[in-house]
One Martini backbone bead per residue (centre of mass of N, CA, C, O) as a GRO file, in nm:
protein
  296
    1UNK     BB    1   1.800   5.976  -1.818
    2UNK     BB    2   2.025   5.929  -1.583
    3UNK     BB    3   2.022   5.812  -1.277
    4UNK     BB    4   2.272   5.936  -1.146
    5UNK     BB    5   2.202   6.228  -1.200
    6UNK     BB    6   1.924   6.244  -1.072
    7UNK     BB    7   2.055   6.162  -0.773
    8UNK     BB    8   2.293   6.301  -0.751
    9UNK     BB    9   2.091   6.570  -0.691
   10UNK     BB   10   1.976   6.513  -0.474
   11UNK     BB   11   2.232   6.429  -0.287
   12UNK     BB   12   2.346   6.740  -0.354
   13UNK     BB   13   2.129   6.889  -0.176
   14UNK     BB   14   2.184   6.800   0.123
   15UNK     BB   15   2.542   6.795   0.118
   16UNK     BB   16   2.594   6.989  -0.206
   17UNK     BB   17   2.394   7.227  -0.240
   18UNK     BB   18   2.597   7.450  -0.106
   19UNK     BB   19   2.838   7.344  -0.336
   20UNK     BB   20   2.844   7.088  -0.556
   21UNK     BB   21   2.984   6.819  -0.441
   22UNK     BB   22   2.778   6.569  -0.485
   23UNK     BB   23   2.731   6.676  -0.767
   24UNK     BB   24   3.024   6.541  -0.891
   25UNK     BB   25   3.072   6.298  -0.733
   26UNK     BB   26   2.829   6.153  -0.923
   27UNK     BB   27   2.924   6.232  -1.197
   28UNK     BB   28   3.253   6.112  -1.146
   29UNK     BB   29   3.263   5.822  -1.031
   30UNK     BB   30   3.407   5.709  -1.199
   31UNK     BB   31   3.647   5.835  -1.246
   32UNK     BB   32   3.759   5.811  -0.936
   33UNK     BB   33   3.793   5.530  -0.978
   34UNK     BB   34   3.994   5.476  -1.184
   35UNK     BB   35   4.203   5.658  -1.049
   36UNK     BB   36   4.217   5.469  -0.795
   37UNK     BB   37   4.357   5.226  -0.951
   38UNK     BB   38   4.558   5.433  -1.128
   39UNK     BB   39   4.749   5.548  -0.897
   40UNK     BB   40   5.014   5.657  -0.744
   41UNK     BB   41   5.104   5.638  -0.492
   42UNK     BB   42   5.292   5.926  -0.511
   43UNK     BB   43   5.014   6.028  -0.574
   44UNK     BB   44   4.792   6.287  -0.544
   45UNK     BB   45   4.475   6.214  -0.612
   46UNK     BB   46   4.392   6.556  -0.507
   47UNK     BB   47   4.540   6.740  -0.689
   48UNK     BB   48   4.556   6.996  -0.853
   49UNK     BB   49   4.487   7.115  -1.104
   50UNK     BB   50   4.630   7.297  -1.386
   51UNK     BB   51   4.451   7.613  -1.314
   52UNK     BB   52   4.329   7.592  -1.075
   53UNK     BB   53   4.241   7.749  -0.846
   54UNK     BB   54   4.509   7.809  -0.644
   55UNK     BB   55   4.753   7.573  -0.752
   56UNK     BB   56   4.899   7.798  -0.580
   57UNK     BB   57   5.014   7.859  -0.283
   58UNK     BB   58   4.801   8.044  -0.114
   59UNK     BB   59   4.599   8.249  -0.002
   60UNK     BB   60   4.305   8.288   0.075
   61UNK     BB   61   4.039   8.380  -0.029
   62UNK     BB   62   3.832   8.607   0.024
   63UNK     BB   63   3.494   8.601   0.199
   64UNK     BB   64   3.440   8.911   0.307
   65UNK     BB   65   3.293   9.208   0.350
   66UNK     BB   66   3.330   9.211   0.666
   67UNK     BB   67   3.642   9.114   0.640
   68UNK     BB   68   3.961   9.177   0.514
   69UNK     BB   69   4.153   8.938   0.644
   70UNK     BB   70   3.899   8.734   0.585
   71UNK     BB   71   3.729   8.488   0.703
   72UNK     BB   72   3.490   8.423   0.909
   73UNK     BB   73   3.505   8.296   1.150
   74UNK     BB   74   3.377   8.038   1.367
   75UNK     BB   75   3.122   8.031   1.566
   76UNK     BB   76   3.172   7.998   1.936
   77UNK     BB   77   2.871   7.925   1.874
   78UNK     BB   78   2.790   7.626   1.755
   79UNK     BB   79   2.528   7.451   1.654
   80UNK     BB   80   2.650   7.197   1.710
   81UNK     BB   81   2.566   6.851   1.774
   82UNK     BB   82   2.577   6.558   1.936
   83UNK     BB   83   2.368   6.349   1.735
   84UNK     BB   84   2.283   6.456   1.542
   85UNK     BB   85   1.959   6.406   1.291
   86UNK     BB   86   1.912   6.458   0.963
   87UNK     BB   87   1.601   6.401   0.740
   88UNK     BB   88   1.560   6.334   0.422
   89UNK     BB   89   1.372   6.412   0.115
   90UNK     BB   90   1.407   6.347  -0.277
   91UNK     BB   91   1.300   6.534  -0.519
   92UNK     BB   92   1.259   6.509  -0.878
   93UNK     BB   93   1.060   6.657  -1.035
   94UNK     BB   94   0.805   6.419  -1.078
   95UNK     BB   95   0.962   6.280  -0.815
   96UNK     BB   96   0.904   6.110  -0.525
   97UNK     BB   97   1.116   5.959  -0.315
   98UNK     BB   98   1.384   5.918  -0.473
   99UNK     BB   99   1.513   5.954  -0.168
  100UNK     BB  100   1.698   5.887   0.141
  101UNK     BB  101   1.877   6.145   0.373
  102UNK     BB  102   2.132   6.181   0.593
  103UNK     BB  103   2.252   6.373   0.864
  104UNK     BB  104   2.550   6.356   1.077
  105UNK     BB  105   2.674   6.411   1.435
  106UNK     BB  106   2.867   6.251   1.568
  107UNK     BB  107   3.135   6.389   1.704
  108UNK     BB  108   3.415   6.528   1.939
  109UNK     BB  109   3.753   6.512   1.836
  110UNK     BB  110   4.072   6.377   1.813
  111UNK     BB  111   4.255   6.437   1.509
  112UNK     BB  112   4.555   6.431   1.517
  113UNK     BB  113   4.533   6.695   1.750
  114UNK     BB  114   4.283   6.780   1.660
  115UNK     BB  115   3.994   6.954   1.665
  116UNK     BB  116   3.706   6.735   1.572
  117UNK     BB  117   3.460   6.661   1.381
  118UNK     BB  118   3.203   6.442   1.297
  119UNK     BB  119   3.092   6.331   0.947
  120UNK     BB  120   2.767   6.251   0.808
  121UNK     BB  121   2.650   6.064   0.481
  122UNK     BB  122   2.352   5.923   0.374
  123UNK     BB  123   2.213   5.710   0.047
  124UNK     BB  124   1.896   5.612  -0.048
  125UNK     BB  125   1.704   5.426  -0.278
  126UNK     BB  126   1.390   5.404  -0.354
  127UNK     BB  127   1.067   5.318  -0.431
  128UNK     BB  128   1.124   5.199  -0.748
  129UNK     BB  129   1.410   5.335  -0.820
  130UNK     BB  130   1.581   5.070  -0.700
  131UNK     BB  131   1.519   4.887  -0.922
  132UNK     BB  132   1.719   5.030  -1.093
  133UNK     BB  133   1.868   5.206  -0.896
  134UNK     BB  134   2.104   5.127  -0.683
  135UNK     BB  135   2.194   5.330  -0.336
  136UNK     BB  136   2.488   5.329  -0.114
  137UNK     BB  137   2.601   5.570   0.081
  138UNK     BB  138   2.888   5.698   0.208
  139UNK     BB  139   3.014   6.016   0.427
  140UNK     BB  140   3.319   6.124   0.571
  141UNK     BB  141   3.399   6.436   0.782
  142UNK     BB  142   3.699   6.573   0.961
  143UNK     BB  143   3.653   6.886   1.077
  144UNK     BB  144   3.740   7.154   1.204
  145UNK     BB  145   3.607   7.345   1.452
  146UNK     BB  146   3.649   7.605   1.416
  147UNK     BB  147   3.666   7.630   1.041
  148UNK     BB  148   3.551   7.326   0.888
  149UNK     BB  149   3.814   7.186   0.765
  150UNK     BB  150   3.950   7.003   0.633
  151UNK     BB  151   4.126   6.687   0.713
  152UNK     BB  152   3.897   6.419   0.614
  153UNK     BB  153   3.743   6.240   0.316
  154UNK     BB  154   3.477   6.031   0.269
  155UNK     BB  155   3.433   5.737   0.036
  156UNK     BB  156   3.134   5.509   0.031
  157UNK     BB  157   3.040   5.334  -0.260
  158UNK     BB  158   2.713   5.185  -0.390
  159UNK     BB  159   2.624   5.105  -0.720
  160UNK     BB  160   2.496   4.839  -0.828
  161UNK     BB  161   2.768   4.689  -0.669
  162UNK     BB  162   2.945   4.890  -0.703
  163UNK     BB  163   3.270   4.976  -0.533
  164UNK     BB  164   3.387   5.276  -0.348
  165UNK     BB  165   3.701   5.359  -0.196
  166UNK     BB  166   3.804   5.724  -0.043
  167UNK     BB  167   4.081   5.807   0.166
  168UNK     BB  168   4.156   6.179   0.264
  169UNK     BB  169   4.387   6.345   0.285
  170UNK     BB  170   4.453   6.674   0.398
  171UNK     BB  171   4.662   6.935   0.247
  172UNK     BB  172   4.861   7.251   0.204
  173UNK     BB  173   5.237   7.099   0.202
  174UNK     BB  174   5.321   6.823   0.201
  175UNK     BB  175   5.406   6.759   0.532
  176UNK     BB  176   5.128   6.534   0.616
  177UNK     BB  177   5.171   6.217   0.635
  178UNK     BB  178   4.985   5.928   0.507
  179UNK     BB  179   4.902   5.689   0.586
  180UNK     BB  180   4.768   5.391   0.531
  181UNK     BB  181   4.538   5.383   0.261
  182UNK     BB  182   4.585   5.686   0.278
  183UNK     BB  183   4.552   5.980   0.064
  184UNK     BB  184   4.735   6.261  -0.043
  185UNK     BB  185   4.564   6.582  -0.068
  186UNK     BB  186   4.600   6.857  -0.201
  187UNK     BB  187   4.514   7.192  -0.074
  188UNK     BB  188   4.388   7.464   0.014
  189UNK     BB  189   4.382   7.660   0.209
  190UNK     BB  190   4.059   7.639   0.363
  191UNK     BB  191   3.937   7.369   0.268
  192UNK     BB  192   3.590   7.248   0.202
  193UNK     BB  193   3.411   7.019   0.213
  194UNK     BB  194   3.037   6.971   0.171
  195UNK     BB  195   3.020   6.927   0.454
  196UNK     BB  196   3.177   7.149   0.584
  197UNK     BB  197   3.002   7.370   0.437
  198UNK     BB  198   2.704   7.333   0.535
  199UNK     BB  199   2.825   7.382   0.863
  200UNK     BB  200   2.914   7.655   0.799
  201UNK     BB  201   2.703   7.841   0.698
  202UNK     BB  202   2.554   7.807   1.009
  203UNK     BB  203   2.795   7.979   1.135
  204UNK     BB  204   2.733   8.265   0.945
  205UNK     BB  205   2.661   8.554   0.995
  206UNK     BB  206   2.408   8.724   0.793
  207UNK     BB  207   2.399   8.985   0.945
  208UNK     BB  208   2.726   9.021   0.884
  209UNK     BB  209   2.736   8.883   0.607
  210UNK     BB  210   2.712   8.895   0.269
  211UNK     BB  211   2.974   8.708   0.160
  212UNK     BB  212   3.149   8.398   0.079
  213UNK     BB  213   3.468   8.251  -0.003
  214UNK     BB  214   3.572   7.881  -0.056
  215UNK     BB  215   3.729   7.586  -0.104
  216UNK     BB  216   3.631   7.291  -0.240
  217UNK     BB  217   3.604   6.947  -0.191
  218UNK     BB  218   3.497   6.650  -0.371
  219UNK     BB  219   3.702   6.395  -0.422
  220UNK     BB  220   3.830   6.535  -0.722
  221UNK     BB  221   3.774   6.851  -0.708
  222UNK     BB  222   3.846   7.198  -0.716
  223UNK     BB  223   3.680   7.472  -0.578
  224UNK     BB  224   3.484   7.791  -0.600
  225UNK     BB  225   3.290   7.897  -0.365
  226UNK     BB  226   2.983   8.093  -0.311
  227UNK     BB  227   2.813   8.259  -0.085
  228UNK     BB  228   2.460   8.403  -0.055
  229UNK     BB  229   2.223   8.650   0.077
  230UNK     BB  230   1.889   8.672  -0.033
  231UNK     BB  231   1.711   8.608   0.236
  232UNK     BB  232   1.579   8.646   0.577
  233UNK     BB  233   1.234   8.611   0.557
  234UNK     BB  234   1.164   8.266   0.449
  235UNK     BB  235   0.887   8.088   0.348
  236UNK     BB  236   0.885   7.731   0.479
  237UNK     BB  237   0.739   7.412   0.345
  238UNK     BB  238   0.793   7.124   0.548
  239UNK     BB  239   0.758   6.793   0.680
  240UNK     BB  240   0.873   6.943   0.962
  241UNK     BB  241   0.748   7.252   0.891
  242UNK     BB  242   0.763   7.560   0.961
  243UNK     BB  243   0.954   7.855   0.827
  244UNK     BB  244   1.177   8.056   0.891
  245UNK     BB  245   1.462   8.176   0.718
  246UNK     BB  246   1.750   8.150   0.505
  247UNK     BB  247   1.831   8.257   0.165
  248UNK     BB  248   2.134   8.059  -0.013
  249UNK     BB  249   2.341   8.142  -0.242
  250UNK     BB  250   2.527   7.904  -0.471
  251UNK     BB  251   2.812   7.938  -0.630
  252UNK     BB  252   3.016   7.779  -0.905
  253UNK     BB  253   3.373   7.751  -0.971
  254UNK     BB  254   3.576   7.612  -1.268
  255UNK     BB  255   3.862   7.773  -1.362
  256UNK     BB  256   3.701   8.090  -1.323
  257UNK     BB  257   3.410   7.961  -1.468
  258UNK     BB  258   3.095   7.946  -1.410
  259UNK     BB  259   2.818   7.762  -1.335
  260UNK     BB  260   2.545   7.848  -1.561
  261UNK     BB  261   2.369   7.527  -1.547
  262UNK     BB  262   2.359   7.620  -1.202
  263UNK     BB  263   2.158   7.602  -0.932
  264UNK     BB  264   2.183   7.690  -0.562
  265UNK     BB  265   2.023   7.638  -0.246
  266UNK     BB  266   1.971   7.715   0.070
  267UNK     BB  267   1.787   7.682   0.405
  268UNK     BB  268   1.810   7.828   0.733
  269UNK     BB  269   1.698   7.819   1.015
  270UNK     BB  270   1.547   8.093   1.255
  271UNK     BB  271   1.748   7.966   1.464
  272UNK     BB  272   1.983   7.846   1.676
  273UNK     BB  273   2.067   7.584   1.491
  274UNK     BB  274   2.008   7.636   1.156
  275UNK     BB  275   1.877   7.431   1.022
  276UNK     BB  276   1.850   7.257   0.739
  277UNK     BB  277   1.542   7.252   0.518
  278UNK     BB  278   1.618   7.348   0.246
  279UNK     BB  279   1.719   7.196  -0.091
  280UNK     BB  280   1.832   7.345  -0.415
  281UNK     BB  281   1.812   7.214  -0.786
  282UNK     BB  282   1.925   7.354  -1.079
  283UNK     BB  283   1.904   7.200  -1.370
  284UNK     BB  284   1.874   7.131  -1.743
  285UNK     BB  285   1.711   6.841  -1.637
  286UNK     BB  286   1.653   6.933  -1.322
  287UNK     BB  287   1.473   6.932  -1.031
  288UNK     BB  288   1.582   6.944  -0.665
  289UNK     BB  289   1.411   6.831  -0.353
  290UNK     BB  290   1.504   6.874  -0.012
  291UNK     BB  291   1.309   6.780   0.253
  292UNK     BB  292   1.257   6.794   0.577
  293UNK     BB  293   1.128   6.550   0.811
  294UNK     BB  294   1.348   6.528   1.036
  295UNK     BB  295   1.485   6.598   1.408
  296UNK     BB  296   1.695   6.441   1.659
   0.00000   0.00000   0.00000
C-alpha cells in the first residue's frame, strides 16, 4: 500500500475528511507539483477543468432544504475563537498515531479589503512511519468570514524532502487580477477550500438544515460536496474525553459522479464551541480515525 495514500487518508480526515478535499491533494501531489512547474503564467492553474459541474458561471447550485434562495448564510454567532488549536491523531487501519495534525485559527483580518478569517492546518508524520516516509505539510486558507468562502488557499508540501508551494487567489470573474508569485484560480461562486468547507460546517443549525451542498476546491480540482445529518445524539469517545455528537455524512461528487468507492464521516460536538472530535474516512484500502487529543 503506498504510503502517500495511507498519510493522505490520515491527513484528509482532520481537515478534508468533511470535504474529501485533503486526501485528494495527497493522492495527486505529483500531479499537482508537476501542473506548477508546468503552467504558463497566463492560464489560471486551478480553473475547472471542461465538463466539471458547474464549469460555466452559473449561480451556486442550492445547498438546504431549509432556504430554497440558496445555501443557509454562516450562522452570525460563528463558534470561531481567534488563537483556537486544536489536535489531533491518526490512526489508519491497525496502525495507531501514524500522524499528528493540528487545526489553528491564527486570526480575523482584512484580506485585501474582505473580512476574512485566516485558517491553517499543518500534517506531520510520526514514528516508526516517518522513517519511512516522512511528511510535514502546511495549509492555509483565507475565507470570507461571512459565508467561508475561500478568498486564497495555500498549499506548502514537504514530503520525503520533494518541497511544492502553492498559493492560488479564488475568483468566480477573473476580474480580481492575483499579485506577483500568486496564481488566480477560477472556481464557482461560494466555492470554499477544506478548511473553509470544516469551519462551515460548524456553523450550519443542523437542527433546522437537513442537508448543505456547495463546491470545494481542494488546490487541484473542483468538487462538489454535499454534507447531511446523520443522527443528532452520537456518542463518541476519544482521547480528548466523552461527547454527544453531531453525525455528519459527507458525499462527494466528480464530474456529477458520486464517489461510490469512498465515505466520509464528521462527528461535531453539541455544545457551543461544535468543535470536530471525530473525524473518518473509509476507502477500498484503508480506515483512517482521526480524534481529538486536546483543544486549546
Amino acid at each position: 500500500m503506498s504510503y502517500r495514500v495511507v498519510i493522505g487518508v490520515a491527513a484528509l480526515a482532520v481537515i478534508g475528511c468533511a470535504v474529501g478535499g485533503y486526501y485528494l491533494v495527497r493522492q495527486r501531489s505529483e500531479a499537482s507539483a508537476r501542473a506548477l512547474a508546468s503552467a504558463p503564467d497566463s492560464e489560471p492553474l486551478g480553473a475547472p477543468a471542461a465538463g466539471l459541474p458547474g464549469a460555466v458561471s452559473t449561480s451556486p447550485p442550492s445547498t438546504s432544504t431549509a432556504d430554497k434562495n440558496g445555501e443557509p448564510a454562516a450562522d452570525p454567532g460563528l463558534p470561531l475563537r481567534r488563537g483556537e488549536v486544536l489536535e489531533y491523531t491518526a490512526n489508519v487501519s491497525n496502525l495507531t498515531n501514524v500522524a499528528n495534525l493540528k487545526l489553528q485559527v491564527v486570526e480575523r483580518k482584512s484580506f485585501f479589503g474582505t473580512n476574512a478569517w485566516h485558517l491553517q492546518a499543518f500534517a506531520h508524520t510520526e514514528n516508526p512511519l516517518r522513517m519511512v516516509f516522512e511528511l510535514d505539510d502546511q495549509f492555509d486558507s483565507y475565507s470570507d468570514a461571512a459565508t467561508m468562502t475561500s478568498l486564497q488557499y495555500e498549499l506548502h508540501l514537504n514530503e520525503r524532502g520533494q518541497k511544492v508551494d502553492s498559493v492560488q487567489r479564488m475568483t468566480a470573474t477573473g476580474r480580481e487580477p492575483a499579485p506577483p508569485d500568486v496564481s488566480e484560480t477560477r472556481v464557482l461562486p461560494g466555492t470554499r477550500d477544506p478548511l473553509g468547507m470544516l469551519e462551515y460546517l460548524r456553523n450550519v443549525d443542523w437542527t433546522k438544515t437537513a442537508e448543505v451542498r456547495c463546491p470545494v476546491y481542494d488546490g487541484h480540482k473542483l468538487y462538489d460536496v454535499r454534507a447531511k445529518l446523520a443522527s443528532a445524539g452520537e456518542a463518541v469517545t476519544v482521547p480528548a474525553g466523552s461527547y454527544k455528537t453531531s453525525k455528519i455524512e459527507i458525499r462527494v461528487f466528480e464530474n456529477g459522479q458520486e464517489m461510490k468507492d469512498a465515505h466520509f464521516t464528521v462527528y461535531l460536538a453539541n455544545t457551543v464551541a461544535r468543535t470536530p472530535i471525530l473525524l473518518e474516512a473509509i476507502m477500498p484500502f484503508a480506515t483512517a480515525r482521526v480524534e481529538l487529543q486536546r483543544a486549546k
